[in-house]
N, C-alpha and C positions, 0 to 999 in steps of 0.2 A: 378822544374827547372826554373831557373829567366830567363824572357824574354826579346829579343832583344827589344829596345826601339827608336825607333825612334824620332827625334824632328825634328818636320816640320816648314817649315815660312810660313805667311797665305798669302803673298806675291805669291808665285809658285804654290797656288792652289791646285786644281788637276793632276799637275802635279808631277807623281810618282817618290817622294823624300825623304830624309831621313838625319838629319845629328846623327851618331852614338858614341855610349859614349862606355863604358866598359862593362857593362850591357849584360848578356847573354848567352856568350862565356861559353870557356870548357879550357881556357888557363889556367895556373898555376904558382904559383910563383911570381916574380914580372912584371909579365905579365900579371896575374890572368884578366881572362874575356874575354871580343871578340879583342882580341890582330889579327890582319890582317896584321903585317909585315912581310914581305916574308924577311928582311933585319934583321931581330929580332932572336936573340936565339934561338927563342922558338922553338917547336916542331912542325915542319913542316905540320904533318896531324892535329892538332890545329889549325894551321893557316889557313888552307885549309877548316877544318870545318866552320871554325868561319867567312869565306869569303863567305861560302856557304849558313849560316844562314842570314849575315847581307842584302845578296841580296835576300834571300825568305822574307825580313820581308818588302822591297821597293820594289820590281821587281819582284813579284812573275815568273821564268823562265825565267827571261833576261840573256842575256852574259854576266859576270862581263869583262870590259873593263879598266886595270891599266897603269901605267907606272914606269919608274925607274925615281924618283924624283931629281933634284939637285941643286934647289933653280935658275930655269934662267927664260925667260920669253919667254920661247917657248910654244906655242898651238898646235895641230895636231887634223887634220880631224883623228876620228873613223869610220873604216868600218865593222872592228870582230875584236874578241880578237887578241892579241899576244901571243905566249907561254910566260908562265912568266921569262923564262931565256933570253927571245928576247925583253924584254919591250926597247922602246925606251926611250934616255934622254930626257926630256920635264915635262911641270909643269901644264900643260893644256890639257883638253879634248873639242873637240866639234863635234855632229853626229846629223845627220837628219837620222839618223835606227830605228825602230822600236825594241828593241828586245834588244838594247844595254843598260847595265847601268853601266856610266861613274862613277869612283872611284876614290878620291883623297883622300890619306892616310897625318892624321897630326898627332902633338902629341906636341903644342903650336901653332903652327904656323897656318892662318888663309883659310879655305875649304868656298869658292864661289859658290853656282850652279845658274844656270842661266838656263832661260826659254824664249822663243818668243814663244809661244802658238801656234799659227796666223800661224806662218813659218812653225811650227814642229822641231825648232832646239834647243837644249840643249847643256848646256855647263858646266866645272866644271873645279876649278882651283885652284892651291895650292900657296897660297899665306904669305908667309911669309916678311920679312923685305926685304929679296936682292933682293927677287921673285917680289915684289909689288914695290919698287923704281927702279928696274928694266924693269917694263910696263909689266908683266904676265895678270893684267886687261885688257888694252890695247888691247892685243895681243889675248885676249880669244874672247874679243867682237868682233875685227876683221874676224876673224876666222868664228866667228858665220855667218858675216854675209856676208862670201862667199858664204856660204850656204842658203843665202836667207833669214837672220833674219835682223832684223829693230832694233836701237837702241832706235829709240823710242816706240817701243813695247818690249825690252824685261826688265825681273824683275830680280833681283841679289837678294841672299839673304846670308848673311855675317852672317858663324855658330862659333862653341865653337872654342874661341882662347884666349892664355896668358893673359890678363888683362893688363891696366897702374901698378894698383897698386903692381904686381906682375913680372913688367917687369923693370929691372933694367939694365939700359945701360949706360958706358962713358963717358967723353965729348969726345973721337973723333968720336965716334958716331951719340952724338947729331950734331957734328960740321958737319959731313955729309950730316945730310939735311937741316940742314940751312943754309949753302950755294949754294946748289943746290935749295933752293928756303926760303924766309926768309920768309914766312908765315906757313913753318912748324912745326914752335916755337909751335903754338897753340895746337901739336901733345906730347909734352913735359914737364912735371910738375918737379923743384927743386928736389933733393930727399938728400941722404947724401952727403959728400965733395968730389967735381969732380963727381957727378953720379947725373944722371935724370930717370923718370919712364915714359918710352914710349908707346905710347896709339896705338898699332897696328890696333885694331879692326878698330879707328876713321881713321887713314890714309889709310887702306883699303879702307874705305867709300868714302872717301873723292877723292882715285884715279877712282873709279866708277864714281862718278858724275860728274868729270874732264873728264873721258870716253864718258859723254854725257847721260847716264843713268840718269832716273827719281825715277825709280818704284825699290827703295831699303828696304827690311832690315836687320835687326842685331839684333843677339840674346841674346846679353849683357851676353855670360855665359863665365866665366874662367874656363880654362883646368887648370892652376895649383893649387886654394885652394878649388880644387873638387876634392879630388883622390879617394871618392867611384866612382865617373861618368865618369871622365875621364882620360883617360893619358895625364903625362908632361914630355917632355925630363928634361928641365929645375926644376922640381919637383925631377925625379931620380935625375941629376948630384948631385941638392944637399944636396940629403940623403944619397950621396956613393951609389947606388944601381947599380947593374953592366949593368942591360940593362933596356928599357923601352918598353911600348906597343906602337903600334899605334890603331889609331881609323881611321874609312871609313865615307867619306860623301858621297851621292852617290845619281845620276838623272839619269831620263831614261824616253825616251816618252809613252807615252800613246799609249798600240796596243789594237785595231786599232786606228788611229787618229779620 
C-alpha cells in the first residue's frame, strides 16, 4: 500500500503540518489516489477514507476542520468541526484548539498555513487568483491575530500550486492587475499572441509580505506537470477528463502546547 506523503516547510517547524499530493489514497479512476473532495464524483466513502488517512498522517486524532470554498476572502475562527453539509462559505481557517486540524482543499490553486508558535494560533487559507487579489492573506492574518497572534512572529509557508510556466492567462486578465497596481507586471511573463503566463505562487508571496509577514516560504512545486503527485483542475480541463481530485493542506497545533 503507497503511503500518504506529506511535504513539510522547515519554515513551520514543529508545528503539525502537512501539504498533500495524490499519494496514498484508495480513490479511483481519474481521481485515482487521496482525492478529498466532498464536491468530486467520486465515491463518497473514498473520500471520507482518504480524509481520514490524510489527517492520521499530520494530526494523528485531530478533528479535520473544512469549509465550502468559493474563491472570496473570507477567514473564520475554528472552534469544532461542522457537518460536512453545514460547511460555511469561506476560503480561510484560523483556531487557537488544540485538537483541530485546519483543511484547505486545491487542485492549482495556491494552500497557505500559517503558524505564530508563541500565540498557539494557526491558520490556513485557500488561496487562488480572485481569492489572493481579493485580500484572503490579508484577512487570514487578521483573523489570526484576534486571537492573539503577532505578525511579526508568525511564518506562512506557500505549498504545491499551478506554476508561471503552466499558467496561461489573457490580456484582460493581465490588464486587471496592472491597473490595480502597475508593479504587478513583474507577476507576468510574454507568452503566445494576447496571452501571458502568470506566476501565482510569486503574487501570493508577494501579498504576504504586503501582509507585513517576514518569515515565508514557498515550495516551488507545480500541480500541473506533476500528475503522478498531484491534482490539476486545469491539467483535467485540458485532457477532456470529466472530473478532477483534490488534495488537502492541512495544520493543527501541537497537544499539548
Amino acid at each position: 500500500m503507497t503511503m500518504v506523503e506529506p511535504i513539510r516547510a522547515a519554515i513551520l517547524g514543529d508545528v503539525p503540518h502537512g501539504f498533500l499530493g495524490r499519494r496514498g489514497g484508495v480513490s479511483e479512476g481519474v481521481c485515482a489516489g487521496l482525492n478529498v473532495g466532498l464536491g468530486s464524483g467520486d465515491d463518497p466513502g473514498h473520500v471520507r477514507e482518504n480524509r481520514r488517512r490524510a489527517v492520521a498522517a499530520v494530526a494523528p486524532g485531530a478533528k479535520l476542520v473544512t469549509l465550502h470554498q468559493v474563491h472570496s476572502a473570507v477567514a473564520l475562527p475554528a472552534e469544532a468541526p461542522w457537518p460536512d453539509d453545514a460547511r460555511p462559505h469561506a476560503d480561510a481557517l484560523v483556531t487557537d484548539r488544540p485538537g483541530l486540524a485546519l483543511g484547505i482543499l486545491t487542485a492549482d490553486c495556491t494552500p497557505v498555513l500559517f503558524a505564530d508558535r508563541k500565540a498557539g494560533v494557526v491558520g490556513a487559507a485557500h488561496a487562488g487568483w480572485k481569492g489572493a487579489y481579493g485580500g484572503v492573506v490579508e484577512a487570514t492574518v487578521a483573523a489570526m491575530e484576534r486571537l492573539g497572534a503577532a505578525r511579526a512572529r508568525i511564518a506562512a509557508a506557500v505549498g504545491p500550486t499551478i506554476a508561471r510556466k503552466s499558467y496561461e492567462v489573457d490580456d484582460a486578465f493581465f490588464r486587471r492587475f496592472v491597473e490595480a497596481e502597475t508593479e504587478n507586471e513583474r507577476f507576468f511573463t510574454m507568452g503566445r499572441a494576447g496571452h501571458h503566463q502568470f506566476d501565482l505562487e510569486g503574487f501570493v508571496v508577494h501579498r504576504i509580505a504586503e501582509a507585513g509577514l517576514r518569515r515565508i516560504e514557498a515550495l516551488g512545486l507545480d500541480t500541473y506537470s506533476d500528475p503522478e503527485t498531484f491534482y490539476s483542475y486545469r491539467r483535467a480541463t485540458h485532457r477532456g477528463e470529466p472530473d478532477y481530485g483534490r488534495q488537502i493542506s492541512l495544520i493543527a497545533l501541537p497537544n499539548p502546547l
